[in-house]
N, C-alpha and C positions, 0 to 999 in steps of 0.2 A: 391543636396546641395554639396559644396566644401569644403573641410577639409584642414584644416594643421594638421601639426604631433600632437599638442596639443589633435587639438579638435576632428585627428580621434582617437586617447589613449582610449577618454573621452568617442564616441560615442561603441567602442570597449566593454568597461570596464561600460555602462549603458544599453545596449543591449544585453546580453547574448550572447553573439558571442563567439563560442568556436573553430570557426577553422578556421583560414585566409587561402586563398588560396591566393600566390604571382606569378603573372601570366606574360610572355612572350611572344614572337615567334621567332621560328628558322628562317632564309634566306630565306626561303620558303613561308613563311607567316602561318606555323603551329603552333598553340597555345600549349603552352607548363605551366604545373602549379606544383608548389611547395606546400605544407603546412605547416602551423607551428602554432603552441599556441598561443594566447595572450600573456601569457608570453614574449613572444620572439619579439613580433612588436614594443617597445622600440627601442632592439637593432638592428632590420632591420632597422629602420630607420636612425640611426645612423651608422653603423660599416657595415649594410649590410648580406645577408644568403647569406652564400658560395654556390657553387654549382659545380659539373662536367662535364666541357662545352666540353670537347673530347665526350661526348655523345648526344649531339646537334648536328645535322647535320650543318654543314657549319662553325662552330665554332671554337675552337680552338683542338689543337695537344695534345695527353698526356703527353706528354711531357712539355706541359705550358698549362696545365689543369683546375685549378680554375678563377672563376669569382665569382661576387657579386653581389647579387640582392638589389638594392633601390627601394623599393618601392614608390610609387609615392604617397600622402594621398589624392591629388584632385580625385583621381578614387576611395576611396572608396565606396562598393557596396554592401549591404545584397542582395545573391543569392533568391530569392523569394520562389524556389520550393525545396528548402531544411528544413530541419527539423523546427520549427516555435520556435521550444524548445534545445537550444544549436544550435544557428545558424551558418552560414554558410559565411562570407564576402571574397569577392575577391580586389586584389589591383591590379592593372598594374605598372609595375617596369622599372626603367632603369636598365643599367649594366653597372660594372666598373671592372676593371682589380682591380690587389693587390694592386698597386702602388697610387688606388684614381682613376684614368681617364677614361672617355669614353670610353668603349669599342667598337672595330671600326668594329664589325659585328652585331650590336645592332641597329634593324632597326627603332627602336622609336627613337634611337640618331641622325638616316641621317633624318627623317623627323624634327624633335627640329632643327639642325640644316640649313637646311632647311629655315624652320620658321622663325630664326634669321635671315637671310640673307634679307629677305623682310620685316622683323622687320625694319632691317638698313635702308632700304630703305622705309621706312615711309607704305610698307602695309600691312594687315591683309587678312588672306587668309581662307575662309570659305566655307568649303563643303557639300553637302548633295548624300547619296549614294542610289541609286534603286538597290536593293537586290532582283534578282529573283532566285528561287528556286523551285524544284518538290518535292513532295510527293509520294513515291512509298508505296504499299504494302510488309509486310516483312513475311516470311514465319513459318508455326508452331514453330521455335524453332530463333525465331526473327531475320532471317537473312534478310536481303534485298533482293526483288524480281525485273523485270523489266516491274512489272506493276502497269503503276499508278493507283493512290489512288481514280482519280473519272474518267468520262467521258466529263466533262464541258470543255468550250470554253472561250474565253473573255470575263469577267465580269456576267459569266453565277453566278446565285443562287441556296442557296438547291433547291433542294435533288439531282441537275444536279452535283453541287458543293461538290464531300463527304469532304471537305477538309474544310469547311467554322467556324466547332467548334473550327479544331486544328488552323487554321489562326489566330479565334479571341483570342484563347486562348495565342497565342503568344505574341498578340498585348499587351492585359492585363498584362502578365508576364513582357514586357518591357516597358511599364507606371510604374509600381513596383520599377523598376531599373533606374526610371527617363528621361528615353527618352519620344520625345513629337513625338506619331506617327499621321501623315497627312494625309494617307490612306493606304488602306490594301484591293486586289483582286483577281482575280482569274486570269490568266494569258492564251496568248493564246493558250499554249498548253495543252494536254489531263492532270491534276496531276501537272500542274504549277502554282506558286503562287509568289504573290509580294507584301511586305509590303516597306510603304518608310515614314522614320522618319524623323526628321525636320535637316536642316543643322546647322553646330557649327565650333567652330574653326578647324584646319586642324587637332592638336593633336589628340584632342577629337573626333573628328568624324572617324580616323582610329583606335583606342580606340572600337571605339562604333561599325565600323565595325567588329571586330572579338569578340566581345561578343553578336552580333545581330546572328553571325551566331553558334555561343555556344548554345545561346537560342533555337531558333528553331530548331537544331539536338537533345537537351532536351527534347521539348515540344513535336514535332513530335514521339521521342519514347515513351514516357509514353501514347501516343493515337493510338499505333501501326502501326506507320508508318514510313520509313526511310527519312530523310531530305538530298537531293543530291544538292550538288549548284556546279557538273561537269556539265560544258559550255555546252557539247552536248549529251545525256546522251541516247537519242531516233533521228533514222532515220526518215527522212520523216517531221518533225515536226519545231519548233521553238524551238534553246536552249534560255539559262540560261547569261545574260548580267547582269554585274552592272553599270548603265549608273551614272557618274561623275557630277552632279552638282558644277559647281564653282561659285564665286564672289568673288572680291578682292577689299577691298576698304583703300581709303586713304583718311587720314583727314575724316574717318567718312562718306567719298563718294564712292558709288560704284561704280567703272569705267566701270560697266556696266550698268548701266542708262540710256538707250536711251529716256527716256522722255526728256532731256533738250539738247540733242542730234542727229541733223540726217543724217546716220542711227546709227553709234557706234562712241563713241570715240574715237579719237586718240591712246590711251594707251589697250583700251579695242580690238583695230584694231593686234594691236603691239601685243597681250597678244595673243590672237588664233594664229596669224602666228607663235611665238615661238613654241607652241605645235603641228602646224603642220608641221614645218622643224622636229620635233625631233621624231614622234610617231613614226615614225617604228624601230628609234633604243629601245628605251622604249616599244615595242613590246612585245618582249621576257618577259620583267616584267610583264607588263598590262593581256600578255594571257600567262600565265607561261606553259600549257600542250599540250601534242601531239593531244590533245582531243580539245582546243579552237581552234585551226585553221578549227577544220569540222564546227564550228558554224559559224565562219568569213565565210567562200567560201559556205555557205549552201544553200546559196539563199533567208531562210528565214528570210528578211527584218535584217538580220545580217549589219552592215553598214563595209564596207571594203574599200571606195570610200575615199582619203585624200581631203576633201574638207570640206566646210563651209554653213551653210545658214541658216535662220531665221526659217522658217516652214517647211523644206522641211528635213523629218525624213530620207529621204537616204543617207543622208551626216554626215558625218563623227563628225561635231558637229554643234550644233543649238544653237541659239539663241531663248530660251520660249520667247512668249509677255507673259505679266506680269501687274497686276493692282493690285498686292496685291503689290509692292515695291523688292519683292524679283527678283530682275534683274541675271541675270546668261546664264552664257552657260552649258554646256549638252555634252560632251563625250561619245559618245552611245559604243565605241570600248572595256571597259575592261571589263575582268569577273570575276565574283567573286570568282574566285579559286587562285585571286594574292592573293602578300604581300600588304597591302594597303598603309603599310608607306614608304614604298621603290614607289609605284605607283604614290604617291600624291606628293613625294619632288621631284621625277623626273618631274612632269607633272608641278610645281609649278617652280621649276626653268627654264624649256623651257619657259613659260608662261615669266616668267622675264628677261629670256634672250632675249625674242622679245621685251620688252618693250625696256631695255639697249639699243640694237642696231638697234630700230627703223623698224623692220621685214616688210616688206608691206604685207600688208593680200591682199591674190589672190583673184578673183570676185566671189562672191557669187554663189552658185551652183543652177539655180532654175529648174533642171529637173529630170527625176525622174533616179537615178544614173543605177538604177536595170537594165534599159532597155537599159542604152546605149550601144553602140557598142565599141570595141576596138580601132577602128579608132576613132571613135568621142569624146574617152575619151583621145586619143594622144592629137587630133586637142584641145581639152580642158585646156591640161596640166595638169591631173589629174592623178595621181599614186594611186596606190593600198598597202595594207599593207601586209605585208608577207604572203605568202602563206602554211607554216609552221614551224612548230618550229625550224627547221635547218635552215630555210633562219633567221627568227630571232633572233637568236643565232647566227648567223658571221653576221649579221647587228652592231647587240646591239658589237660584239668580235671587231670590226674595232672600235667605237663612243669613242671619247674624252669626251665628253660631260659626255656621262653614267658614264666613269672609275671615273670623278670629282666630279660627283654628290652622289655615291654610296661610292666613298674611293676603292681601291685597295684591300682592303681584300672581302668586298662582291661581290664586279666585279670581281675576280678572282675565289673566291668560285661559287659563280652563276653559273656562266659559266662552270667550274667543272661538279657539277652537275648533270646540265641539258642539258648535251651534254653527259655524260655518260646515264642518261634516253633517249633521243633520242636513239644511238646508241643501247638500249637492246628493243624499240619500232622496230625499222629499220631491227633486226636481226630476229622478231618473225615472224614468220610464223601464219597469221591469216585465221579466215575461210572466208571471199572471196578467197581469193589467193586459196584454197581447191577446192570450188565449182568452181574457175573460168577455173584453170586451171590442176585439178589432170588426 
């Protein structure tokens, strides 16, 4: 259910909710939470909870220190698996400077904005995200271990599946919380699992991605087990993708409808070629770690290939057939350790920027990418997506595009960053480099 400031006072003050949590993310896409009284959710709503944004990575200087949390009342949420008695509600908040205004390192404000922009342009832009994640074992004194939680395979069940209680119990907890989940399985790797919730607007479904993954770091520890959603966590294996469901429709149509259409629409043609002129500068977002480039280049069925095609899972993004109406394309490239709000208004205005300027979608990929040759992928015209975090970081450091879409202070912080973590990755001395060459 959606609240205004009235009616969430109302729901506040007739549910014994004794503790708001007013929640965020830094540049990073790290969830960050505040608390405060009933008392006080009035005047967040109004005036705003100050806060000390020099201690947010990416954020401001202390020298120009404070911000202001708005809480948003359409998000609010009874946390399910907190006390039943003096409960527990979380909000998602924008932020604002003293002065009233957007704060321009405020990643829910580049997607809003974002949003508006295809507002103007007559379309509604609706996602739905595949959240895969592993289950490790954690150690007597509850540390995380690096062994997964079962032995199962794809779509394997108990007792092969040890992970199938805390999976469903997830599922459960986020029914609670109002999401409507579609399915929920076991995944191909040893301790890998995947639940995928229904799509919503572009807001709300980056919303719902970083409290999907609150959840099951939750549920996973109360059943003894560590919740990991780093892209490659295990050699040898399948990581960790959150593959992109989109649709975008206008006047109530979705431009991707190939029923009255053959093969895609015009717009819907235009919509993929913006996102594949722009993914490898959006790179560096989409696979933010030193750690997602070993899942892209791993071989396992990772798609790294920039190209397109209806069934053919080795390309870069698909077109599902579809008889239930939900028409969409398929992103298989980000993982779940972006920012998702910063992931979607980038991927959301490339997607527009090809409609704008008319982009011609290159032919269809219908082989299998995995196998091809070097040569044959020239002869094709097909490029590859960065090959690690450095090349996608002075990809994304040269892109117009990016600095427009993000604003100058998180394209600048960004970058910061995550070229200072590269550089203390690049310095360490790891154990290959021991065994290979001491």
């Amino acid at each position: 259910m959606s609240y205004n400031k009235i009616g969430a006072l109302r729901f506040v003050e007739d549910n014994d909710i004794r503790f708001i949590k007013l929640q965020f993310c830094d540049i990073l896409g790290e969830l960050k939470t505040i608390s405060i009284s009933p008392k006080q959710l009035s005047k967040a709503f109004d005036e705003g909870i100050s806060f000390d944004a020099s201690s947010i990575k990416g954020f401001s200087s202390i020298e120009d220190s404070e911000l202001f949390l708005f809480p948003d009342p359409t998000t609010l949420c009874v946390l399910p698996w907190r006390p039943q008695h003096g409960k527990v509600a979380r909000l998602f908040c924008d932020i604002k400077t003293a002065e009233g205004k957007p704060f321009a390192g405020d990643s829910r404000y580049i997607l809003k904005s974002a949003f508006e922009r295809a507002k103007q342009m007559g379309y509604i832009f609706k996602v739905g995200a595949e959240c895969e994640f592993f289950l490790f074992k954690t150690d007597l004194e509850g540390r995380p271990t690096l062994e997964p939680g079962d032995k199962a395979s794809y779509f394997d069940v108990a007792p092969l599946d040890q992970g199938e209680n805390t999976r469903r119990e997830i599922c459960l907890t986020l029914e609670e919380m109002g999401f409507e989940i579609e399915s929920s399985h076991h995944e191909s790797a040893i301790g890998q699992h995947e639940i995928d919730f229904k799509y919503d607007n572009v807001i709300q479904s980056a919303d719902n991605i970083l409290a999907f993954k609150t959840v099951v770091k939750t549920i996973a520890g109360r059943n003894g087990f560590h919740a990991s959603f780093m892209p490659k966590p295990l050699m040898n294996t399948s990581g960790s993708g959150m593959h992109i469901n989109m649709s975008l429709f206008k006047d109530g149509e979705n431009i991707f409808d190939t029923k009255s259409s053959d093969p895609l629409p015009k717009n819907a043609q235009h919509f993929i070629a913006g996102i594949l002129k722009y993914i490898t500068e959006i790179s560096a977002i989409s696979n933010p770690l030193v750690n997602s480039y070993k899942r892209l280049i791993s071989g396992f069925e990772a798609p790294r290939h920039i190209s397109w095609s209806f069934k053919n899972r080795s390309a870069l993004i698909r077109v599902p057939s579809s008889t239930t109406g939900y028409n969409r394309i398929e992103l298989r490239s980000p993982d779940p350790m972006c920012n998702p709000y910063l992931t979607l208004a980038l991927l959301l205005d490339a997607g527009l920027d090809g409609i704008q300027n008319e982009l011609p979608l290159m032919p269809e990929l219908d082989l299998n990418a995995y196998n091809l040759s070097l040569s044959k992928l020239l002869d094709l015209g097909i490029q590859t997506l960065p090959a690690s975090l450095s090349v996608a970081l002075n990809t994304m450091r040269q892109s117009e595009f990016v600095q427009n879409v993000l604003g100058k202070h998180i394209f600048v912080n960004y970058l910061t960053i995550k070229t200072q973590e590269w550089n203390e990755y690049n310095q360490t001395v790891h154990d290959w480099e021991v065994q290979q060459y001491l």
